[in-house]
ZAKE-973958 format. One record per residue (C-alpha): x, y, z; residue in one letter. Coordinates in steps of 0.001 Angstrom, whole numbers, plus 524288, in hexadecimal, padded with zeros to 5 digits. Layout:
N
XYZa
...
// end
This chain:
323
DB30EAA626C0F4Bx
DA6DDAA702C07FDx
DAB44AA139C0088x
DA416A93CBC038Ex
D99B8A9896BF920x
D9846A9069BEE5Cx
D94B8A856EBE4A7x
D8BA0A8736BD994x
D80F2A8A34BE36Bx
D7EB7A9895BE5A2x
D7AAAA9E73BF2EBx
D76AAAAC3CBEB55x
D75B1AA9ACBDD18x
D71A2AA051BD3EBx
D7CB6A95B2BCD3Cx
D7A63A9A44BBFFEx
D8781A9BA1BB8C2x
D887CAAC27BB561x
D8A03AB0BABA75Ex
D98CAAB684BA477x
D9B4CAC485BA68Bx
DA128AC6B2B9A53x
DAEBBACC7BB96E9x
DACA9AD945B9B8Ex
DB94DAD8CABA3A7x
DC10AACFE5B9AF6x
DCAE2ADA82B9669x
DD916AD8EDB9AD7x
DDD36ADBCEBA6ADx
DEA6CAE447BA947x
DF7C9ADDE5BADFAx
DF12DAD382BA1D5x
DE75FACDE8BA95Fx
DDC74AC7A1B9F56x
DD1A4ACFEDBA992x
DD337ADC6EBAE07x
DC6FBAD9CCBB676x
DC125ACCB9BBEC3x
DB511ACAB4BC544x
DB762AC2A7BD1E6x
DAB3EABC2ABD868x
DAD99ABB44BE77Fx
DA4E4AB96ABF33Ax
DA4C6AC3E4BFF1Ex
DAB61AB8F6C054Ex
DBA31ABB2AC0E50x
DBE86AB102C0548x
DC213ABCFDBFADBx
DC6B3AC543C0114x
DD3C6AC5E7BFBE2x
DCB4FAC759BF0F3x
DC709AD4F9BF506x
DD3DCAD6CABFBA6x
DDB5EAD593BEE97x
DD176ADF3EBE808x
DD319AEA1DBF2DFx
DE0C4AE996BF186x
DE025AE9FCBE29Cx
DE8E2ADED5BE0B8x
DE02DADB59BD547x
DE214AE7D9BD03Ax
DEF16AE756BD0A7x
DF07DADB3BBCAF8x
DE77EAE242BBE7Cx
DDCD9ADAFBBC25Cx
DCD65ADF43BC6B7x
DC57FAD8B6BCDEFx
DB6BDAD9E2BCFB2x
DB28AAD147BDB7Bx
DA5A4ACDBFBD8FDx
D9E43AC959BE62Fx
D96F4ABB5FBE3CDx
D8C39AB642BEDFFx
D926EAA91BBEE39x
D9FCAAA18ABE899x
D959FA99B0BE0B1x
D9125AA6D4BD962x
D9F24AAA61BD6BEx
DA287A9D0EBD056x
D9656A9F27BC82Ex
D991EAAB7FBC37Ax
DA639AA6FEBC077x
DA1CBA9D03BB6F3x
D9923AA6AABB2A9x
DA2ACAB118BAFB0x
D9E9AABAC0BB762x
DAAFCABAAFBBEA5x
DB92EAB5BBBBCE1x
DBCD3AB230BC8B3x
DB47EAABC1BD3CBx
DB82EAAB39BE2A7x
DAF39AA196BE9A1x
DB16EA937FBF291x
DB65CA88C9BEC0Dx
DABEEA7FF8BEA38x
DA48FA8AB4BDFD4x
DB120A8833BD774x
DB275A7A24BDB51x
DA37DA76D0BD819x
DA390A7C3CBCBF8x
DAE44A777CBC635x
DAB21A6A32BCAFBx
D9E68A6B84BC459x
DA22DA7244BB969x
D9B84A7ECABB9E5x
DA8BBA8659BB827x
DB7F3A836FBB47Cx
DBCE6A8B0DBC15Ex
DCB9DA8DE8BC7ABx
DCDA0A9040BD567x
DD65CA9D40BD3F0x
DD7D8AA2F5BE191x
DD735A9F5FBEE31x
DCEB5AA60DBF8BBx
DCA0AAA24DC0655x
DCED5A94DDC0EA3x
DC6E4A8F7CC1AADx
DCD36A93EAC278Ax
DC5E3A8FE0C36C1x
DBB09A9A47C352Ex
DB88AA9CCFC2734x
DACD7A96D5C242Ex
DA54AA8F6EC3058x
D9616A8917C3345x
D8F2EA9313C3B29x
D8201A93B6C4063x
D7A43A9EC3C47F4x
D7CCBAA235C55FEx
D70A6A9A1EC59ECx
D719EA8F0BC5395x
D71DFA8059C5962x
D7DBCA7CC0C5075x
D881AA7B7CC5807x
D90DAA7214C50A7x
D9319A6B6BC4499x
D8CC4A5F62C47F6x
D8024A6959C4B46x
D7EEAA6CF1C39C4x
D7959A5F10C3593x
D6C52A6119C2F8Ax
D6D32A71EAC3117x
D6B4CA79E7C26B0x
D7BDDA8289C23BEx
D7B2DA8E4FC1B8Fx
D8425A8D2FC0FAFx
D890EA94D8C046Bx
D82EDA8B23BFB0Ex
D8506A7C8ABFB05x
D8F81A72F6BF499x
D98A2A7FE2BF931x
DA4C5A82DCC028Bx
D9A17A85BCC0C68x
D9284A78A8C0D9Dx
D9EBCA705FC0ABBx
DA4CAA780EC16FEx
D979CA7447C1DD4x
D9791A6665C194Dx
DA675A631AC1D61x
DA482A6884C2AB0x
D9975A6291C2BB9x
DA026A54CFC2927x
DAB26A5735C3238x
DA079A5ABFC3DE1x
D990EA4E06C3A5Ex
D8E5AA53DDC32A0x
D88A6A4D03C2692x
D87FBA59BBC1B9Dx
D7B2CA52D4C15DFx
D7513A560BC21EFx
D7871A6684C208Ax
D6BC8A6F5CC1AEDx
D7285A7996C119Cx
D6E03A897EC10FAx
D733DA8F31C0542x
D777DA9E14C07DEx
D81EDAA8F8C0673x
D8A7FAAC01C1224x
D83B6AB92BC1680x
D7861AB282C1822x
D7B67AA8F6C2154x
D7C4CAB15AC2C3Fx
D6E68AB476C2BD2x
D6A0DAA698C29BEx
D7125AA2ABC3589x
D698EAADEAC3D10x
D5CAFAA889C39BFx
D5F47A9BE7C3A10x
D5CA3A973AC2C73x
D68E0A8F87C2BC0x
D6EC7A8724C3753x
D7CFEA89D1C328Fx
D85A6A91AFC28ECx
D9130A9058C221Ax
D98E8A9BAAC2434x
DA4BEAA129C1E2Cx
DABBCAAF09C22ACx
DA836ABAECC23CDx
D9BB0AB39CC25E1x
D9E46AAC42C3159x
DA337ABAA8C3781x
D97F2AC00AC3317x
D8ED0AB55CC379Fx
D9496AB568C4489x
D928DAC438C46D4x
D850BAC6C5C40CFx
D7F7CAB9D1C4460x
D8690AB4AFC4FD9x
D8A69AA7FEC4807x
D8FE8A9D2DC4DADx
D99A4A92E9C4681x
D9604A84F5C477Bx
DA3C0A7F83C40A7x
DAEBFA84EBC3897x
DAEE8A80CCC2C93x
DBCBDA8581C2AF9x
DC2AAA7B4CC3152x
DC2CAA6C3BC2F88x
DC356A651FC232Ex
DC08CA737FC1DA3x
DCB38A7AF5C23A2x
DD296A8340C1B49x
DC9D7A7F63C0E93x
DC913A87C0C051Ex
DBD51A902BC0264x
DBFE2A984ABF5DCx
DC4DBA9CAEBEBBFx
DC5B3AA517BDF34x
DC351A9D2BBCFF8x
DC1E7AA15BBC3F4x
DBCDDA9AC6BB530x
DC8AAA9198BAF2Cx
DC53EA9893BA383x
DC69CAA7DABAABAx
DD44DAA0F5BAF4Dx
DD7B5A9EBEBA2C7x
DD486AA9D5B9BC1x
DD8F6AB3BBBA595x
DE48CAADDCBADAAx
DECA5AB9CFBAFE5x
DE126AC0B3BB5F6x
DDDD3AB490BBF68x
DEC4AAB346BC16Dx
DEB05AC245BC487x
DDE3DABEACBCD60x
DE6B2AB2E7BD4AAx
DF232ABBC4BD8C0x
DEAB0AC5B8BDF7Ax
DE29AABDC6BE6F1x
DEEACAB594BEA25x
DF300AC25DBEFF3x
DE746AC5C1BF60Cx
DE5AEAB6E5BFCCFx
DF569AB796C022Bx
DF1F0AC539C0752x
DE596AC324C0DA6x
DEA09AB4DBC11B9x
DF45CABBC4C193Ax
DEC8DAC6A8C1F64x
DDE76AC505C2173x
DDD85AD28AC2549x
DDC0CAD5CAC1570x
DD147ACAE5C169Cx
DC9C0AD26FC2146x
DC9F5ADEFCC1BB8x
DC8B5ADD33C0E1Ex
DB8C9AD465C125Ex
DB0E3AE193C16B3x
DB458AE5FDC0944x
DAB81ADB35C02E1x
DA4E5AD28FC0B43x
D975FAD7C4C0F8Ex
D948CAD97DC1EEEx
DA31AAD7CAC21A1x
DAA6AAE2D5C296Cx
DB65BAE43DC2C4Cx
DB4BEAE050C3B99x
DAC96AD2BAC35B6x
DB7ECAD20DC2ADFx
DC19BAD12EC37FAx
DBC33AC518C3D34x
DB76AABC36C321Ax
DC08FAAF62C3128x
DC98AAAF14C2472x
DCEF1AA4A5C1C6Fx
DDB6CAA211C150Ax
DDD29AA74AC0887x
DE754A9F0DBFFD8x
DEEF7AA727BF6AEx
DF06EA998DBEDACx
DE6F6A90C8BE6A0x
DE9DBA82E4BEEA4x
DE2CDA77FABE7A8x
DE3E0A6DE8BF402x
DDEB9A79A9BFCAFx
DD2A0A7A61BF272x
DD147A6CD3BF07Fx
DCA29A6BFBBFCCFx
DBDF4A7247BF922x
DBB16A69DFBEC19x
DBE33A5D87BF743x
DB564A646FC00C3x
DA8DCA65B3BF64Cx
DABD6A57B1BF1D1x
DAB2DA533CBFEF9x
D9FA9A5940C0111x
D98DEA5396BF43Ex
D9955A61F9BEF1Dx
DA27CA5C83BE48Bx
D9F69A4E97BDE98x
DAEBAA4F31BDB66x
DBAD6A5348BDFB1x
DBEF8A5ED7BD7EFx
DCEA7A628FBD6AEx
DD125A6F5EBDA47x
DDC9DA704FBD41Bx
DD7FEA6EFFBC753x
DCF27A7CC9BCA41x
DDA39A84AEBCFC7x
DE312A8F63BC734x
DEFF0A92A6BD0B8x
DF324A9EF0BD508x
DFD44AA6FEBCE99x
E0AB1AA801BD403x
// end
């Protein structure tokens, strides 16, 4: 999951909104799509894989669609350059979309589904040595996050609720997911929120020891991401996004029903992961259909969390997938 990178607080890159990338691919597609060609911001995360799954088995090509997946440092990033313009369609965690449409930095719709929590996907780890041992053991340490006001501290902050631990006490490091590992090693951080491969990876090069599973609880089966797009780009180019919806419908059922595809489609784009690692990380559910009561749990979540200073229907954000 990664995915739990977002907000309009970047862990790599500044928030500045990016300048459009003109209409150098604008031209029509074949089989009348309005694009022959989209640029697809994702995250080296196992949440899209079915991304890279559905490009390796050209079902966009056969649907007269081509892709460019553009590799983002954080879900954040991607909903930035999707305002922008830079690309037309952003994967990242729900609260990137969420926030900025509550705060009207972008008109967004929720377009895909990706990853859902499952026991294991995403946990509160700390380094072999450490002295936490339990929850209760995080009040007043310093957890690595993606950023703040994201999946990632909103996971932190429930469990930390449920374990009897007041949030306001928590000390926040902001970083990306690869380098965690290290700041566990040398102690810079007390804890880390993890998400897979990471937690695989942690555990092997690091020796790193779970605390709590954030998969489970109030949180279990939440989802964590997504793919969204402009309501203008829907507008203007619905047969291509209607294009873009059926193959990764196909490419969710499929992998959904044989995470085998899953594991040996991440070597192929996530860096450090081989194929023995890619047979032991933990992996989600992947919905082939956009539920807005499943979703509606993460804009609850953030407003719970004072992320959100109101509740935001996401129903009103989400464009159906084709039959």
């Amino acid at each position: 999951m990664v995915g739990l990178l977002v907000c309009c607080v970047l862990v790599l890159s500044g928030c500045s909104l990016l300048g459009g990338r003109g209409n150098a691919d604008a031209g029509p597609g074949s089989g009348g799509l309005e694009l022959a060609r989209v640029r697809v911001g994702a995250l080296p995360s196992i949440d899209v894989a079915p991304l890279h799954y559905a490009q390796r088995q050209r079902y966009f090509a056969e649907a007269g669609l081509e892709v460019e997946i553009v590799t983002v440092p954080s879900g954040a990033e991607s909903v930035t350059q999707l305002v922008g313009g830079s690309l037309d369609i952003a994967f990242s965690t729900y609260p990137a979309f969420v926030t900025a449409q509550a705060k009207g930095a972008g008109d967004l719709k929720i377009v895909a589904e990706a990853q859902s929590a499952k026991p294991g996907t995403s946990v509160i780890a700390t380094g072999p040595h450490s002295a936490i041992r339990r929850p209760q053991d995080l009040a007043g340490r310093t957890v690595a996050v993606t950023a703040v006001g994201t999946m990632a501290s909103a996971l932190v902050e429930a469990t930390a609720r449920v374990h009897g631990v007041d949030p306001r006490t928590l000390k926040w490091a902001q970083m990306g997911f690869p380098e965690m590992t290290a700041a566990l090693q040398r102690g810079d951080v007390d804890a880390a929120l993890l998400a897979e491969p990471f937690i695989t990876l942690a555990r092997k090069k690091a020796g790193a020891r779970v605390v709590v599973d954030t998969g489970i609880g109030p949180t279990e089966g939440i989802p964590y991401s997504g793919y969204g797009v402009t309501t203008e780009w829907a507008q203007t180019h619905p047969k291509t996004l209607a294009a873009f919806q059926r193959v990764m419908k196909k490419a969710q059922q499929e992998c959904d029903a044989d995470n085998t595809k899953i594991r040996d489609t991440l070597p192929t784009y996530v860096p450090t992961m081989d194929h023995e690692t890619a047979q032991l990380v933990t992996i989600g559910a992947f919905h082939s259909s956009i539920e807005p009561t499943r979703i509606q749990r993460v804009p609850d979540l953030l407003h719970a969390a004072g992320i959100l200073d109101k509740r935001v229907n996401i129903h009103d954000m989400i464009i159906p997938m084709p039959q």
